[in-house]
C-alpha positions in Angstrom: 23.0 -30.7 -27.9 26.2 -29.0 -30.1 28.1 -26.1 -28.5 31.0 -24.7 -30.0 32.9 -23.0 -27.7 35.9 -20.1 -28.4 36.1 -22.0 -31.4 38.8 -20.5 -34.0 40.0 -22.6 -37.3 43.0 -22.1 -39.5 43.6 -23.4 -42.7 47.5 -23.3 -44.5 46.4 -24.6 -48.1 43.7 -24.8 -50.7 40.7 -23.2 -50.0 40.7 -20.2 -47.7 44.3 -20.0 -47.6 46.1 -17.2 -49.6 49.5 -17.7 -51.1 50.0 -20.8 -49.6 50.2 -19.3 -46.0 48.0 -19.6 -43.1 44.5 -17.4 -42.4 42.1 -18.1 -40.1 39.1 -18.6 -41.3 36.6 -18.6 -38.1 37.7 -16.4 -35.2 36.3 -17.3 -31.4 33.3 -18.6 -32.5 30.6 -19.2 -29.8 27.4 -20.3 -30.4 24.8 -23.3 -29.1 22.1 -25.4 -30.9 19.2 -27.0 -29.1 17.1 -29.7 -30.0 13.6 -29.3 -31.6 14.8 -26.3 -33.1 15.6 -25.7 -36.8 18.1 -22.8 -37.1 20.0 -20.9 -40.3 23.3 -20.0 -41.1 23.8 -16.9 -43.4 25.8 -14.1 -44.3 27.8 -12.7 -47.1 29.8 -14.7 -49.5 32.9 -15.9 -48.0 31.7 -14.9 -44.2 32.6 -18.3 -43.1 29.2 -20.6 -43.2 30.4 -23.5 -44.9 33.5 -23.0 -42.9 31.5 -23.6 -39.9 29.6 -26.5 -41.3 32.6 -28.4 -42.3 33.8 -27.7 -39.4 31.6 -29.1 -37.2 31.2 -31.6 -39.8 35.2 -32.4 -38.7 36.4 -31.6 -42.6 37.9 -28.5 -41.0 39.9 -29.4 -37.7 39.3 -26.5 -34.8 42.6 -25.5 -33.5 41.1 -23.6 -30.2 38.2 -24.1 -28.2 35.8 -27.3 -28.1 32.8 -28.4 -30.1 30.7 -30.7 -27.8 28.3 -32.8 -29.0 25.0 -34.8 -26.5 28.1 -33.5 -23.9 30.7 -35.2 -25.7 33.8 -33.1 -26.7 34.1 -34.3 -30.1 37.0 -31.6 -30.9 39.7 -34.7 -32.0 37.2 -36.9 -34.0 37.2 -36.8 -37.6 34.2 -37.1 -40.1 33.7 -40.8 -39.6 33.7 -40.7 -35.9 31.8 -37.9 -36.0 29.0 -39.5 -39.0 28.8 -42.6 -36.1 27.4 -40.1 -33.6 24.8 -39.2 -35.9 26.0 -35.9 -37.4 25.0 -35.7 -41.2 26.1 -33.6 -44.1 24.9 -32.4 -47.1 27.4 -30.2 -49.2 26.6 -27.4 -51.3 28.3 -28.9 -54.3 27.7 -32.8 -53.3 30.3 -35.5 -54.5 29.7 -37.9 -57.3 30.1 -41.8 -57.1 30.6 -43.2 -60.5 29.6 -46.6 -60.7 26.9 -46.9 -57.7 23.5 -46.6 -58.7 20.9 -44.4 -57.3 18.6 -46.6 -55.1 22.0 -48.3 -54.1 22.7 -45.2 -52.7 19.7 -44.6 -51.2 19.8 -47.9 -49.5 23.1 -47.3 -47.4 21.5 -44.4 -46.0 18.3 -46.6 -44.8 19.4 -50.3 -44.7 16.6 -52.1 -43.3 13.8 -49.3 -45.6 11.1 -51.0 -48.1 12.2 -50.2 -51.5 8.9 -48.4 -52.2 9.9 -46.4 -49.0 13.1 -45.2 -50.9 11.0 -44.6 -54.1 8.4 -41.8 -51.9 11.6 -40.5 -50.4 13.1 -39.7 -54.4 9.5 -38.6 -54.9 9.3 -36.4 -52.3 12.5 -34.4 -53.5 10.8 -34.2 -56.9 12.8 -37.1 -58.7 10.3 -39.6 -60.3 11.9 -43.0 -59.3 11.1 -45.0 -62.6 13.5 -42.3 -64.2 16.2 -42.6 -61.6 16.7 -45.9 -59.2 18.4 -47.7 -62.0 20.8 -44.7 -63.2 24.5 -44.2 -62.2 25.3 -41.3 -60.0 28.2 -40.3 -62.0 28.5 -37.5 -64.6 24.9 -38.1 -66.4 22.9 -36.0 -63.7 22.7 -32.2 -63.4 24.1 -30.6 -60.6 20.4 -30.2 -59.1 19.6 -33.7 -59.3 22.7 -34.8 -57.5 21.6 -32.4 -54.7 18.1 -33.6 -54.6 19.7 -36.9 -54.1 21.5 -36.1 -51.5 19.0 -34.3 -49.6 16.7 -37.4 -49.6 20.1 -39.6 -48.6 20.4 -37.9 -45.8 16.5 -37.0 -44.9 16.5 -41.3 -44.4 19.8 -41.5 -42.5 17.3 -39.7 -39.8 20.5 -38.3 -38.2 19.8 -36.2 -34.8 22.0 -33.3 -36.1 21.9 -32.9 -40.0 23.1 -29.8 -42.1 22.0 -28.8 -45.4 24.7 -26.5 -46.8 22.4 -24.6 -49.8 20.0 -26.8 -50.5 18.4 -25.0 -52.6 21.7 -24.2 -54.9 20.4 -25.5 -58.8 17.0 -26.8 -58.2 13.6 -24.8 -59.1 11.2 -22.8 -57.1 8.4 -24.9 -56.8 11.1 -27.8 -55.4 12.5 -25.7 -53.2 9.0 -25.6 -51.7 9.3 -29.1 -51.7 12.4 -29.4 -50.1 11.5 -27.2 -47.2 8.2 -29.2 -46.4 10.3 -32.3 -46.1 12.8 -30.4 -43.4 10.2 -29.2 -41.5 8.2 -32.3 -41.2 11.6 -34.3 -40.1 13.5 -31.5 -37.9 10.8 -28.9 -36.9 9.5 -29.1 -33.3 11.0 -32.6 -33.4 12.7 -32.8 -29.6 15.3 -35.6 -30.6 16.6 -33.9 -33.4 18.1 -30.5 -35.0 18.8 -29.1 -38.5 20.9 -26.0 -39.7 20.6 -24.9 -43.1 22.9 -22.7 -44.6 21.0 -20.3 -47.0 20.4 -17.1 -48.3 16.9 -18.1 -49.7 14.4 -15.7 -48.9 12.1 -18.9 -48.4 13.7 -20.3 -46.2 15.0 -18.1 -43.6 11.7 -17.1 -42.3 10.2 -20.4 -41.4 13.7 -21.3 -39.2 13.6 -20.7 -35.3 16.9 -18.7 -35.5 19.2 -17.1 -37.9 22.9 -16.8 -37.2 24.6 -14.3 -39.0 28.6 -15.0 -39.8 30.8 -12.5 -41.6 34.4 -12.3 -41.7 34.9 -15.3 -39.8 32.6 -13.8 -36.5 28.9 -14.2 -35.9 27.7 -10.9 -36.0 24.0 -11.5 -35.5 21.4 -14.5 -33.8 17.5 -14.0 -33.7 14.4 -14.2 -35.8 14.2 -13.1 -39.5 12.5 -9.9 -38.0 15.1 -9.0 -35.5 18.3 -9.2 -37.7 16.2 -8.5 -41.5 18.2 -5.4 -41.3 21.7 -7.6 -41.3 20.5 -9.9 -44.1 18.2 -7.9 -46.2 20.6 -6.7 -48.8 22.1 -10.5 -49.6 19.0 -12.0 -49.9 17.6 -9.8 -52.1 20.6 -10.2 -54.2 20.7 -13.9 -54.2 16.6 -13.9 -55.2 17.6 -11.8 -57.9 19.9 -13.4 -59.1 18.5 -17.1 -59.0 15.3 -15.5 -60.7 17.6 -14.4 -63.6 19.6 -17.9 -63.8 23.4 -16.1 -63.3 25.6 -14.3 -61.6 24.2 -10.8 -60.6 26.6 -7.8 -59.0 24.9 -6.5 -56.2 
């Protein structure tokens, strides 16, 4: 279903870059994602997995190799060509839309939905929807609830390839658990669709078909939690400690 193939990205500016000059940020990166299956991404910080997200997302143009798509090279297409074909996105830190209420929201994502179908879907993230349809997603929510929100957005957009970049990043344990239930019941053993997450929850990984290990730009691992726990152990213990201490922990 996606393939990337010899796929290497550069960036010149902002983020990634360093001194204003170019760095390549993802280095011959070959790697294939099947239908029915739900798969991680992890790896140190700055190893490249958002950098692979967006960039099969299209944010970040590939400038070798191809990244085809139900057999499609979509290597040219930007977000919105891409977001047609039915790939969907949820960032790690999602953006904020001053002005549009909640349910509005949800409703873009699910045009033709029963309200009270959008009301179970803010439920189901752990958002009570008496406290939230009416309210502006602008700078009144926490960073948790604007993930939550997003996660259900794109949970009705039903898209056949959806990524979840952290989704875990600033909500609590038990809706973590919450979270993951509603992933697996959409994208598990599901043979017209496919989910990557990009964690290092310790939650998480195990109940995916594959993990994908990217550091340095390179995937230096693919297989079960068992087979590559050696690669990963040491960052996930790290993150759980430091998400069960609410800061930043040196590891």
């Amino acid at each position: 279903m996606l393939r990337l193939e010899d796929v290497s990205v550069r960036v010149t500016n902002g983020e990634g870059a360093e001194n204003g000059g170019p760095r390549e940020i993802l280095h011959n990166i070959n790697v294939e994602f099947e239908r029915g299956r739900l798969y991680a991404i992890t790896g140190p910080n700055g190893g490249g997995k958002t950098s692979l997200a967006k960039t099969i997302m299209g944010i970040y143009p590939n400038h070798t190799g191809r990244i085809i798509f139900d057999g499609e090279d979509i290597s040219g297409m930007g977000v919105t060509e891409r977001a047609r074909r039915g790939i969907g996105y949820a960032f790690q830190q999602p953006p904020r839309f001053k002005g549009i209420t909640i349910d509005s929201l949800l409703a873009l994502a699910a045009p033709e939905a029963d309200p009270s179908f959008l009301r179970a879907q803010l439920r189901g993230v752990g958002l009570c929807p008496e406290d939230y349809v009416d309210r502006d997603l602008g700078t009144g929510l926490s960073g948790g609830e604007v993930k939550r929100i997003e996660v259900a957005q794109l949970l009705l957009r039903n898209c056949p390839l959806a990524i979840f970049d952290e989704p875990e990043a600033g909500v609590d344990l038990w809706t973590i658990q919450q979270l993951i239930t509603l992933i697996l019941n959409s994208y598990h053993n599901n043979s017209e669709r496919l989910a990557i997450i990009i964690s290092h929850n310790e939650k998480i990984l195990p109940i995916c078909d594959e993990i994908i290990v990217i550091d340095e730009g390179q995937i230096t691992g693919r297989g079960t939690a068992e087979e590559i726990w050696h690669l990963i152990r040491d960052e996930v213990e790290c993150k759980a400690r430091e998400h069960c201490r609410g800061g930043v922990v040196i590891c």
